[in-house]
C-alpha positions in Angstrom: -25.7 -28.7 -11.6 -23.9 -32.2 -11.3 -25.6 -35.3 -9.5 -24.1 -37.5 -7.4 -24.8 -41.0 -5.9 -23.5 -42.3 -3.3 -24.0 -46.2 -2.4 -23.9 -48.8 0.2 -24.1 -45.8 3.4 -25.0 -47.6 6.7 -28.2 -47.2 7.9 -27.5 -45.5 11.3 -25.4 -42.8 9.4 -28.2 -42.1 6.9 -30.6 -42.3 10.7 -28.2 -39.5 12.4 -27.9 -37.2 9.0 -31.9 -37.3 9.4 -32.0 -36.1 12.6 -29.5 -33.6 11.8 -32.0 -31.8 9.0 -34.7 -32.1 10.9 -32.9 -30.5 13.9 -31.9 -27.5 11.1 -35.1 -27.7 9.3 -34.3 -29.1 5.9 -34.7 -32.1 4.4 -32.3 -34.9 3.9 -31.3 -33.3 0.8 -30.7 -29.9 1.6 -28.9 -31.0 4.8 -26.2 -33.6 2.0 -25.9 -30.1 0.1 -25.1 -28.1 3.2 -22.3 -30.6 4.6 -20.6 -31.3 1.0 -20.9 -27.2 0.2 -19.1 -26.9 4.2 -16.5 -29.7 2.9 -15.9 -28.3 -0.3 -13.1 -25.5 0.1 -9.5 -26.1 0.0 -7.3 -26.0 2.5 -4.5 -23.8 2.6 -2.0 -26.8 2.5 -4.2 -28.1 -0.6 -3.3 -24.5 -2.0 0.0 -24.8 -1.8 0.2 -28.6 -2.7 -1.7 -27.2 -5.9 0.5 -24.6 -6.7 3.5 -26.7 -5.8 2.1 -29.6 -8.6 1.6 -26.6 -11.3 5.4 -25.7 -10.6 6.3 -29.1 -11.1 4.8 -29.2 -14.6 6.8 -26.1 -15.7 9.7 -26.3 -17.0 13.0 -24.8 -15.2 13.9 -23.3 -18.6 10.5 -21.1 -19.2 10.5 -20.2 -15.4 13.9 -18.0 -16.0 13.5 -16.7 -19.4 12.1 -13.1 -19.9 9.6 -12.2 -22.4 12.5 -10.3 -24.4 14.2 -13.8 -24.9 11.1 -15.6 -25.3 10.1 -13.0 -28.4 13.4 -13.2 -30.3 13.9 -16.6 -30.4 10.3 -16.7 -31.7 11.7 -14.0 -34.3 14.9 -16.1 -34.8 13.0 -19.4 -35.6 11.3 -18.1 -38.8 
């Protein structure tokens, strides 16, 4: 697993993440894990952000050309 520090946090916010654990019975740790792991998933605009970048990076050309093309070109080339 990855570590992760995180500087220069005001003190009341470290104060009120304190009282949070002990209010859920955990320690200061396991109460950061439990709020980063409940942050962690993406949205589904973040999704489709995602998806939208990965179109981006593909060409026009290799979106439209079947596997049949794709193949004998391949073929043709040696």
């Amino acid at each position: 697993m990855a570590q992760v520090i995180v500087r220069n946090i005001e003190d009341d916010v470290i104060e009120r993440l304190k009282l949070k654990a002990e209010l859920h019975g955990r320690s200061l740790e396991q109460e950061l894990r439990e709020i980063l792991r409940a942050a962690a998933p993406l949205t589904v605009e973040q999704k489709l952000a995602l998806v939208d970048r990965a179109h981006a990076m593909t060409s026009r050309r290799t979106q439209h050309e079947n596997a049949e093309d794709i193949i004998r070109a391949d073929r043709d080339s040696r």
